[in-house]
N, C-alpha and C positions, 0 to 999 in steps of 0.2 A: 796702152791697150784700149782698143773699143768700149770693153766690159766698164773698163773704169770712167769714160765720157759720158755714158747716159744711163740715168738711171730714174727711180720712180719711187719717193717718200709720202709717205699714206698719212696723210696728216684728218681726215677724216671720215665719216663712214667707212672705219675700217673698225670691223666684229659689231658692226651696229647701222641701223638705217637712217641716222639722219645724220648733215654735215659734211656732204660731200665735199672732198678736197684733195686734190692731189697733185704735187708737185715735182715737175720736170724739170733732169737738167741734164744739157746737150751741149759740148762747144763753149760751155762757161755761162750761156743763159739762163735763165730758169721762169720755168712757164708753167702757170697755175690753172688745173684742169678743176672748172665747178670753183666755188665759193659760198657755200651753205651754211647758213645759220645750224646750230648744234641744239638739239632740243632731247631735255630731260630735265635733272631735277634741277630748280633754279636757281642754284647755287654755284652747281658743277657749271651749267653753260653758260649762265653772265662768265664765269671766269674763262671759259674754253673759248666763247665768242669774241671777248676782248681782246685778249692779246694772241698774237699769233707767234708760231713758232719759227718764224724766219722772217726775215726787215723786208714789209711792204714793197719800198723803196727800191728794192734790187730786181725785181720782177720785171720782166721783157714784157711778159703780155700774158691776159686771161685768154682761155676758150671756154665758152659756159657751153654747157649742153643743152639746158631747157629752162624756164623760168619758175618753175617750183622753189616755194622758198628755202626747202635742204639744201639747195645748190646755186644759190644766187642772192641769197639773203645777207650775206653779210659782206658783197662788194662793197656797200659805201663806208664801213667801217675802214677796208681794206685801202680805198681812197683817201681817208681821213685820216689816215696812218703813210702816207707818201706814196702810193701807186698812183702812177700818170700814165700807163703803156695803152695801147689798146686792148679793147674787152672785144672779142671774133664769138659772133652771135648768127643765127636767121635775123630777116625780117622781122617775122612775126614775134619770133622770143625778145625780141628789142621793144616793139611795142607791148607784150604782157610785163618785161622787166619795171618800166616806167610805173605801170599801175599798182604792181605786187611790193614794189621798194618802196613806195609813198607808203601805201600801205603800214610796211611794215615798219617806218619811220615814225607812223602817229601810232603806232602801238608800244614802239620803244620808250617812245616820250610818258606814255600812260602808265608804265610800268614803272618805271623811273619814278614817276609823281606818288605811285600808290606806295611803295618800297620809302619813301623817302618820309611818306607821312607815317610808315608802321616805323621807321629806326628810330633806337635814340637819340637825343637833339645833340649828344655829345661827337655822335658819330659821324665822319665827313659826307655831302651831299652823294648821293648815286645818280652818276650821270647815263643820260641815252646813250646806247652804241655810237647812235648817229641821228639826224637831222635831215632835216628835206635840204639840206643846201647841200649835202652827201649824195642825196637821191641825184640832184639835180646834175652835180660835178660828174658822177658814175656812169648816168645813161649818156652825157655826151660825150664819152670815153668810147659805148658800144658800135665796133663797126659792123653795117650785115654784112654776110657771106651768103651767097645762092648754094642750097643743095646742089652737091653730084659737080665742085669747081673745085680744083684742088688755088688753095690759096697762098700766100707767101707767109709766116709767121712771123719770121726774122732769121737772116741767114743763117743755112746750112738746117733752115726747119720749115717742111711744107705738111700743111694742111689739107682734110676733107672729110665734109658734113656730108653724110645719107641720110635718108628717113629713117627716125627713132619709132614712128610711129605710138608714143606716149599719150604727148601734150602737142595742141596747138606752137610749130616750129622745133619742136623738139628734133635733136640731132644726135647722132653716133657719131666718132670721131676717129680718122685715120691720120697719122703722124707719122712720116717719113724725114728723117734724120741722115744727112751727112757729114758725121764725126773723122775728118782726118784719112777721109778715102774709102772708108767703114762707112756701109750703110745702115741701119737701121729701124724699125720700126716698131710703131703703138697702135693699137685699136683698144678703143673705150667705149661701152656700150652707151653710158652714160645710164637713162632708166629703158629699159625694151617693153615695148608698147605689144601688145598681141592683135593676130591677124584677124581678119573677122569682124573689127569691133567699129559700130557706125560711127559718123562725124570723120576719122581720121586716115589718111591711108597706112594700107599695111606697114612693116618697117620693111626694109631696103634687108640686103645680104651685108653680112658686116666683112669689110676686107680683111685677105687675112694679115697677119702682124707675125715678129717676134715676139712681141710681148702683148697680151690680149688683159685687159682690166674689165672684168663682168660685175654689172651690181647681179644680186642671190635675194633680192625681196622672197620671193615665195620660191626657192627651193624646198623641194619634198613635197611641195604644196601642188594639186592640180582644179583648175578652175572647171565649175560648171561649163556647161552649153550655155550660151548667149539666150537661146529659144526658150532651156528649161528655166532661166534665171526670168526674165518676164513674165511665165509664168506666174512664177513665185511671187513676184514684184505685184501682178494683178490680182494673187490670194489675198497678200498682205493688210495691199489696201481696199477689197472688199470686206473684207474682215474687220477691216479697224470700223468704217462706213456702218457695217452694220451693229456696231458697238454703238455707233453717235461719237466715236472718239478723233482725237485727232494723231497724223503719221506724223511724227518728229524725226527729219533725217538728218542728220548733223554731217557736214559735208564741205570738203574740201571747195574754196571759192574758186580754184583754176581748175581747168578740168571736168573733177569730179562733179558740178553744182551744172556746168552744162549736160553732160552727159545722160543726168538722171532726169533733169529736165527732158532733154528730146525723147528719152524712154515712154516717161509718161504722156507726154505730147501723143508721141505715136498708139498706145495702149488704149488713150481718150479716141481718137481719128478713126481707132479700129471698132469703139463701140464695145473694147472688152473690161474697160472701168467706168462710170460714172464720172459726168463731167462735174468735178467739184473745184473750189478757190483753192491755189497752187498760191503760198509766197517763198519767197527766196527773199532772206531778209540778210539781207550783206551787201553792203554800197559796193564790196572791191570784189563781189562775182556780179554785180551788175554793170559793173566797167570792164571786169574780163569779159563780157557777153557781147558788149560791144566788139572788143579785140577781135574776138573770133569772127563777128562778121564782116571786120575789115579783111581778112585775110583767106576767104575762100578757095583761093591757090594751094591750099593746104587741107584740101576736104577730100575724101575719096568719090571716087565718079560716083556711086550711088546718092550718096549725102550733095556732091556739088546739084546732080538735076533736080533733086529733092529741095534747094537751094532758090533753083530761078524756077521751078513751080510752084514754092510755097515759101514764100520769104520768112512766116510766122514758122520758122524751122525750131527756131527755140522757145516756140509756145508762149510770145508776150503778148497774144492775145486772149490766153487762159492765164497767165502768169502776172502775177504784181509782181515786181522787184519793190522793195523797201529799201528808203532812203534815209532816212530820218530818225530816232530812236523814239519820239514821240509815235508815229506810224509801228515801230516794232512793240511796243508796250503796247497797243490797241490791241493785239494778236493774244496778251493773257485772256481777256473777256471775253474774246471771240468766240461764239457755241460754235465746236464743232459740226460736222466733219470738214475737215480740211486737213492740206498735207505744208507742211511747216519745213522747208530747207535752211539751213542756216549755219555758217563756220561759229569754230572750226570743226575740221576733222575726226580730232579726236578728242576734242568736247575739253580741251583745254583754256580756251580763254574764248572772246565775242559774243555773239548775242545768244547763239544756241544754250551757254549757259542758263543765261533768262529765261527759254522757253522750259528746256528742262527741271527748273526750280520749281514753275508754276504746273507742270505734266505730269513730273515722272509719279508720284504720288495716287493717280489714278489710272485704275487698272481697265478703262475704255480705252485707254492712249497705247499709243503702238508706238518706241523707239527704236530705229531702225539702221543698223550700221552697215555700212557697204565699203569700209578700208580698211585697212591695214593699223590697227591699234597698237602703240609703242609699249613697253613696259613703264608702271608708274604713271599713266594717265587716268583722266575718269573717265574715257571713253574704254579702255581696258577693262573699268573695274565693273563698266558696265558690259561688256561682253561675259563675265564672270560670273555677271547677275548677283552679285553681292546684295544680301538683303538688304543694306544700309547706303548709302552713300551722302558722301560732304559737298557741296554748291555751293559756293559763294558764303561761304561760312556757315553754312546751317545743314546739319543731318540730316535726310529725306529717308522715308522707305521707299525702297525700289516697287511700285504693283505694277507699274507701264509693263507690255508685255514688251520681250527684247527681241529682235529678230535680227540673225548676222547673214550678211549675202557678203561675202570676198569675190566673189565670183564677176561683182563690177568694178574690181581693179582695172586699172589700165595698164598694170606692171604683167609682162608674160611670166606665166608659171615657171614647173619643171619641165616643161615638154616642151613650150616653146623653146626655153632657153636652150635643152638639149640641140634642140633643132635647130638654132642661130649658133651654137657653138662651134659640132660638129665639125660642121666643113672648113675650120682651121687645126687640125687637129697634126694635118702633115708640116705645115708653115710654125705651128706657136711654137716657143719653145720653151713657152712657160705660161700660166693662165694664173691672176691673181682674181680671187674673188671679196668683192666689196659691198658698201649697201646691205644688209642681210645683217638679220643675227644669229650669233652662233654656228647652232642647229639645222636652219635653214643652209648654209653655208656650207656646211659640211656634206647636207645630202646631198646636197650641188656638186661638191667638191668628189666624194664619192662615185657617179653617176658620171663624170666625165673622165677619172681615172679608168674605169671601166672602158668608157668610151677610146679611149688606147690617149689621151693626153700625157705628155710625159713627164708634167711636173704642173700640181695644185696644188695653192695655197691661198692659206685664208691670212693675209696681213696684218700683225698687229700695227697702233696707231705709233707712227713714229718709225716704222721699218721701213729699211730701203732695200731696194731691190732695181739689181743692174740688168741691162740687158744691151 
């Protein structure tokens, strides 16, 4: 039977947002959608990132969706463990992959050295996931793929990327299977970008599928207006300005660290902030910054002529990038006002620790979150505003005042997603929701049962589901 030939085992981001992983089997092959690093407590995901639950080895071939490191972080591991097939990527996400995987290579290594000096001496070494020579092996694995070309995967499975409209080359994924005479199909949102938002173009219509795999980031959740949210963004930082303080954004390096950059770029252009020192102090969003201006093919028309009239689009002529940790340690002394960008995201490891050791304590300082905060981070516990909190070993009182904007996600809401869902509602015949936790998930799930879907579910990790 058909049912029996292809099917889809959720091996991550499944009841949770980080760790996308999910694997395909068609015809005897087996094809791994996403390959994300798994992030929570550091106990759980050293072990969930190590070993996997199915032999590297056997693997036909990746498709990543986009270069964020939930979903492409732990290829070289996956490499290093016997995967040799091709990794089916854009362009563009092949050159962000190279930069984000080094990346995350000198930070394996870091963690590995600091864990290894906190164990007992009795206990065996802890080694990195991987090594630049992982990085190295993995990216010449990646082959591009042009948006909107359907591609060959490996017999009896064909491919195609649309705009995700997330990230820089970020793609949606449509999968056509010929099982034995028996057609079938996948569509995978992979993360859905919302429409409206500068730098990127909108996302594409997702084709419709048998089997439809949605990530649920912010189900139940609906974002601001764009307009009311700059706004906001130019209260913030008048506010902090007229403190004498300084804005601490802690902020995803891909992406998120461009995005908020051309915000303010544009807000300064307009005369509706004060032009004050912007640094973005992360070596690997200043080599994502580069990425993106190699790849303008991927800009929406407003942002492309915005592009060849004003090359300084990402503001490095108001913007220092910091290279150096000596250049980032000058930034404690520095008298305000100024506005301090810095990974990570959710204020769990890099330099943004630093600022915030030496910040959050005083109550001129404005902290200021614009993502999506995991449970169990200290970017969470600062969204809580807990009066206390731990850095880098040491208790801090929280006075920074804390300011959350979700509204500059780059993930679509409930409404988008409604609205990319929809129009497969007659084709699916079944929709899995992923990415998302819980709660989120559920309202998702909800809201499209209504919508006349005939069958939603939220996948446990480890479940298969045939189609």
């Amino acid at each position: 039977m058909a049912d029996e030939q292809s099917s889809v085992t959720f091996w991550g981001a499944a009841r949770t947002v980080t760790g996308s992983m999910h694997l395909v089997r068609a015809n005897g092959r087996q094809v791994l959608l996403d390959c994300g690093l798994f992030q929570g407590k550091r106990s759980e995901a050293r072990e969930r990132n190590r070993d996997f639950p199915f032999a590297p080895r056997e693997l036909t071939a990746v498709i990543l969706s986009h270069a964020h490191i939930d979903h492409c972080g732990n290829l070289p591991n996956l490499v290093r463990q016997g995967f040799s097939g091709p990794i089916f990527c854009t362009a563009a996400t092949r050159d962000l992959l190279a930069v984000m995987l080094a990346d995350s290579a000198k930070i394996q290594e870091e963690d590995a050295a600091y864990l290894n000096r906190k164990k007992p001496p009795s206990d065996p070494p802890i080694q990195p996931l991987y090594q630049l020579r992982e990085v190295h092996r993995t990216v010449a694995l990646a082959e591009t793929v042009p948006f909107d070309r359907p591609f060959n995967v490996c017999d009896g499975m064909e491919g195609l990327f649309v705009e995700a409209g997330h990230l820089l080359g970020s793609a949606m994924l449509h999968l056509r299977m010929d099982t034995g005479g028996w057609q079938r199909s996948l569509s995978f949102t992979g993360d859905l970008g919302r429409k409206g938002l500068p730098i990127l173009r909108d996302p594409a219509a997702l084709p419709p599928a048998d089997l439809v795999i949605s990530e649920s980031t912010y189900g139940g959740r609906r974002h601001a207006p764009l307009e009311q949210l700059l706004d906001a963004l130019a209260d913030v930082v008048r506010r902090t300005i007229e403190r004498g303080g300084k804005l601490l954004i802690p902020a995803f390096s891909l992406g998120r660290t461009q995005s908020i950059v051309y915000d303010l770029h544009q807000l300064m252009q307009a005369g509706r902030i004060k032009d004050l020192g912007i640094f973005v102090d992360s070596p690997l969003a200043a080599n994502a910054t580069e990425v993106f201006r190699l790849h303008p093919e991927c800009f929406d028309e407003e942002t492309g002529v915005l592009w060849l009239l004003h090359p300084d689009l990402f503001g490095q002529e108001r913007v220092r990038y910091l290279h150096t940790v000596e250049e980032s340690k000058q930034l404690n002394s520095a008298p305000g006002p100024c506005i301090i960008i810095a990974a990570s995201g959710m204020c769990e490891s890099g330099r943004i620790l630093h600022h915030l050791k030496h910040n959050i304590e005083d109550a001129r300082n404005t902290v200021l979150i614009i993502g999506f905060q995991a449970p169990n981070t200290l970017g969470r516990r600062i969204v809580e505003k807990s009066p206390e909190v731990r850095i880098l070993g040491k208790t801090l009182k929280l006075r920074a005042e804390v300011v959350t904007m979700n509204g500059f996600s780059s993930h679509a809401d409930h409404d988008d997603l409604l609205s990319a869902l929809t129009p497969l509602r007659e084709r699916a015949r079944q929709v899995c929701l992923v990415h998302g936790e819980v709660p989120a998930a559920e309202a998702l799930a909800g809201a499209l049962r209504t919508a006349g879907f005939r069958q939603v579910t939220i996948p446990d990790r480890g479940e298969v589901v045939a189609f």
